[in-house]
C-alpha positions as CSV (number, residue, x, y, z in Angstrom):
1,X,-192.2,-140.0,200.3
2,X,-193.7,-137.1,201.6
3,X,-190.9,-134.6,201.1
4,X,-191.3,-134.3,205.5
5,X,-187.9,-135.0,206.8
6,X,-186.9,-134.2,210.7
7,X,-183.3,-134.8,212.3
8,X,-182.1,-135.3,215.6
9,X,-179.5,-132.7,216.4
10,X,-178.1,-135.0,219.4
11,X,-177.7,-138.3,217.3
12,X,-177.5,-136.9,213.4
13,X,-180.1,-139.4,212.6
14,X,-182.7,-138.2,210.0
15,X,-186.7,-139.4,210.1
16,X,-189.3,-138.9,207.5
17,X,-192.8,-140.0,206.9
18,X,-193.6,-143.2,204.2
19,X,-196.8,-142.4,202.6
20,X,-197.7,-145.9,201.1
21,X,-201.7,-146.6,200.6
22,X,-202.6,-148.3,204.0
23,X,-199.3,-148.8,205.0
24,X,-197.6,-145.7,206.1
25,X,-194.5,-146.0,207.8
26,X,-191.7,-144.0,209.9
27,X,-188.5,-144.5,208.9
28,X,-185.1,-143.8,210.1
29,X,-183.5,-142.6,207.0
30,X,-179.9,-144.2,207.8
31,X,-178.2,-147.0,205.6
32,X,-179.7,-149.2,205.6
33,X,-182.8,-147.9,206.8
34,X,-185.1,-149.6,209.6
35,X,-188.9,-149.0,209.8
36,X,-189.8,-147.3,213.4
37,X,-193.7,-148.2,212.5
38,X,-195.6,-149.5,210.2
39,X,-199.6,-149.2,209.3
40,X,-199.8,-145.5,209.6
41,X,-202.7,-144.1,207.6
42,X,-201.2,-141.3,205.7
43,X,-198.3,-140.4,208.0
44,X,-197.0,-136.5,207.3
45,X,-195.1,-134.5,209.8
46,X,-192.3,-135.5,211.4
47,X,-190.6,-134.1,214.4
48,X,-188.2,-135.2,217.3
49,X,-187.9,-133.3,220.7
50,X,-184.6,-132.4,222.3
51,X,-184.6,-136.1,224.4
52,X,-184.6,-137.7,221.1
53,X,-188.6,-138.5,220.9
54,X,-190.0,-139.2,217.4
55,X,-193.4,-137.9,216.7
56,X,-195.5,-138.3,213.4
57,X,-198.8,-136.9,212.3
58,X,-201.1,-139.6,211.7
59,X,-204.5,-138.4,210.5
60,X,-205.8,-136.4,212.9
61,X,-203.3,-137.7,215.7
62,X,-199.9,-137.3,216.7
63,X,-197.7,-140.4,217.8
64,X,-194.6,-140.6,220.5
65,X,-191.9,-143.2,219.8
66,X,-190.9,-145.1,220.8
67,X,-194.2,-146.9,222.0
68,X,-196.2,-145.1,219.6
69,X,-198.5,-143.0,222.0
70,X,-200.9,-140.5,221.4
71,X,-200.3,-136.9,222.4
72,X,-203.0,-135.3,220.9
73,X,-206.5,-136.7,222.1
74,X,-209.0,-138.6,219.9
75,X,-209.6,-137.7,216.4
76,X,-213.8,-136.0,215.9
77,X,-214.6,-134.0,218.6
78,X,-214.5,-130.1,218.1
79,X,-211.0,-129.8,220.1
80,X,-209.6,-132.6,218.5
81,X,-207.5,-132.2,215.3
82,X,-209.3,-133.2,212.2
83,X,-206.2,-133.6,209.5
84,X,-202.5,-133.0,210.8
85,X,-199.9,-131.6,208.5
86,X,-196.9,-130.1,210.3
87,X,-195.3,-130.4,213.8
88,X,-193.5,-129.3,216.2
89,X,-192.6,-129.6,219.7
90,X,-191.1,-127.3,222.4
91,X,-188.4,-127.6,225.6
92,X,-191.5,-128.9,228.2
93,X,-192.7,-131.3,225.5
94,X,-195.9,-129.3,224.4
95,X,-197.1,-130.5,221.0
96,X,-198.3,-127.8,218.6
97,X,-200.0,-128.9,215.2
98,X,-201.1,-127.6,211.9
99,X,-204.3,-128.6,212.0
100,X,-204.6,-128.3,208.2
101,X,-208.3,-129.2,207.5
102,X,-209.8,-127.0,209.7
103,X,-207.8,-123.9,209.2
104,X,-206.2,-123.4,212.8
105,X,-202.9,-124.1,214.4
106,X,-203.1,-126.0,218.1
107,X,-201.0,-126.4,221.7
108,X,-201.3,-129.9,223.2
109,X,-199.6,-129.0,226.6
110,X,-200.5,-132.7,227.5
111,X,-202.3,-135.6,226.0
112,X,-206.0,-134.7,226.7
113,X,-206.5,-130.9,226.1
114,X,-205.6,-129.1,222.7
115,X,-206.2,-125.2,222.5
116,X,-206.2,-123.0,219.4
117,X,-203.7,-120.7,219.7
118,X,-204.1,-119.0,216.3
119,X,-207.3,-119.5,213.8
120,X,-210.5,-120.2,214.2
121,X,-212.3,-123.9,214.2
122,X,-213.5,-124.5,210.5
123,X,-213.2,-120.5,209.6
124,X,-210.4,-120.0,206.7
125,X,-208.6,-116.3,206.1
126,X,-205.8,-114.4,206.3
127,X,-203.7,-112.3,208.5
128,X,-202.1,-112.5,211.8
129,X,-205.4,-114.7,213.6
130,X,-206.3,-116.0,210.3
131,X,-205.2,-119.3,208.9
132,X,-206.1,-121.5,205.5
133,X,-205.1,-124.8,205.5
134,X,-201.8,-123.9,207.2
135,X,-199.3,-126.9,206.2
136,X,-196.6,-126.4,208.8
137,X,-195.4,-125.0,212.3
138,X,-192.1,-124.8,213.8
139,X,-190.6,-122.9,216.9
140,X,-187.3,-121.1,217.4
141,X,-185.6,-121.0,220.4
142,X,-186.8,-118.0,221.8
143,X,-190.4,-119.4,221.4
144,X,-191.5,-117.8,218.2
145,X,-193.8,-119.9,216.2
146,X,-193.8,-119.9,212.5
147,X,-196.6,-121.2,210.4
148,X,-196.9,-122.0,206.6
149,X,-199.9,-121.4,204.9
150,X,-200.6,-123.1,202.1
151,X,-203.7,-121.0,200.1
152,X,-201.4,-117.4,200.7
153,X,-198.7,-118.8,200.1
154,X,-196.4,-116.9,202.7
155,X,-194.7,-117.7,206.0
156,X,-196.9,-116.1,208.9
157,X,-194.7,-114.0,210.9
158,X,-193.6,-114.5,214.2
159,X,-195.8,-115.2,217.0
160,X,-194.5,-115.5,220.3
161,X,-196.6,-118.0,222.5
């Protein structure tokens, strides 16, 4: 597994991300456990939103179940996320990603338009606009974001958005 694990604070249930060559899955961690999806190339982060929502980096995509929708746009343009790591999503549903290959973190406020909030497309460093190959993001409740990244090896402090 990939060590990713999210839980749902309204239903106790825990979620994590299979990595199994060409045959990724989502699993809800109960016992027994049930497969949510199957056939996910490379699944990693793992995040539910405050209505219960399940959503999975796949690639360079993020997926909604259930139904297993995009939020993120199409994987290869220069806005589009190239290799998702972390996730995590705020109170209006906004989807921000680590967007590990390409050194940047991004807001999907809806499906079609993602907007770098902090880094720079393709551009590795370090500091407070800086990013290289950040590995996670998560949000507190006063709408702080928090990003790992993985070459410094340090917690980024607090942005608010």
């Amino acid at each position: 597994m990939s060590g990713n694990v999210a839980v749902d604070t309204l239903t106790g249930k825990a979620y994590t991300a299979h990595q199994a060559p060409l045959t990724g899955q989502l699993l809800n961690v109960a016992i027994p456990y049930n497969v949510i999806a199957s056939q996910l190339l490379n699944p990693w982060g793992v995040t539910v939103d405050h209505y219960s929502n399940i959503y999975v980096a796949v690639g360079g995509r993020v997926l909604k179940y259930p139904g297993g929708t995009s939020v993120t746009g199409t994987p290869g343009g220069y806005d589009d996320p190239q290799i998702i790591f972390g996730i995590s999503v705020d109170c209006s549903g906004a989807v921000y990603v680590a967007d590990h290959a390409v050194h940047r973190i991004q807001v999907w406020p809806n499906s079609s338009v993602g907007i770098t909030i902090i880094g720079k497309f393709n551009v590795p460093g370090n500091g407070s606009d800086r990013l290289t190959a950040p590995v996670d993001v998560k949000l507190d409740r006063q709408g702080n974001i928090y990003v790992l990244d993985r070459s410094h090896s340090h917690l980024h402090h607090p942005l608010n958005k």
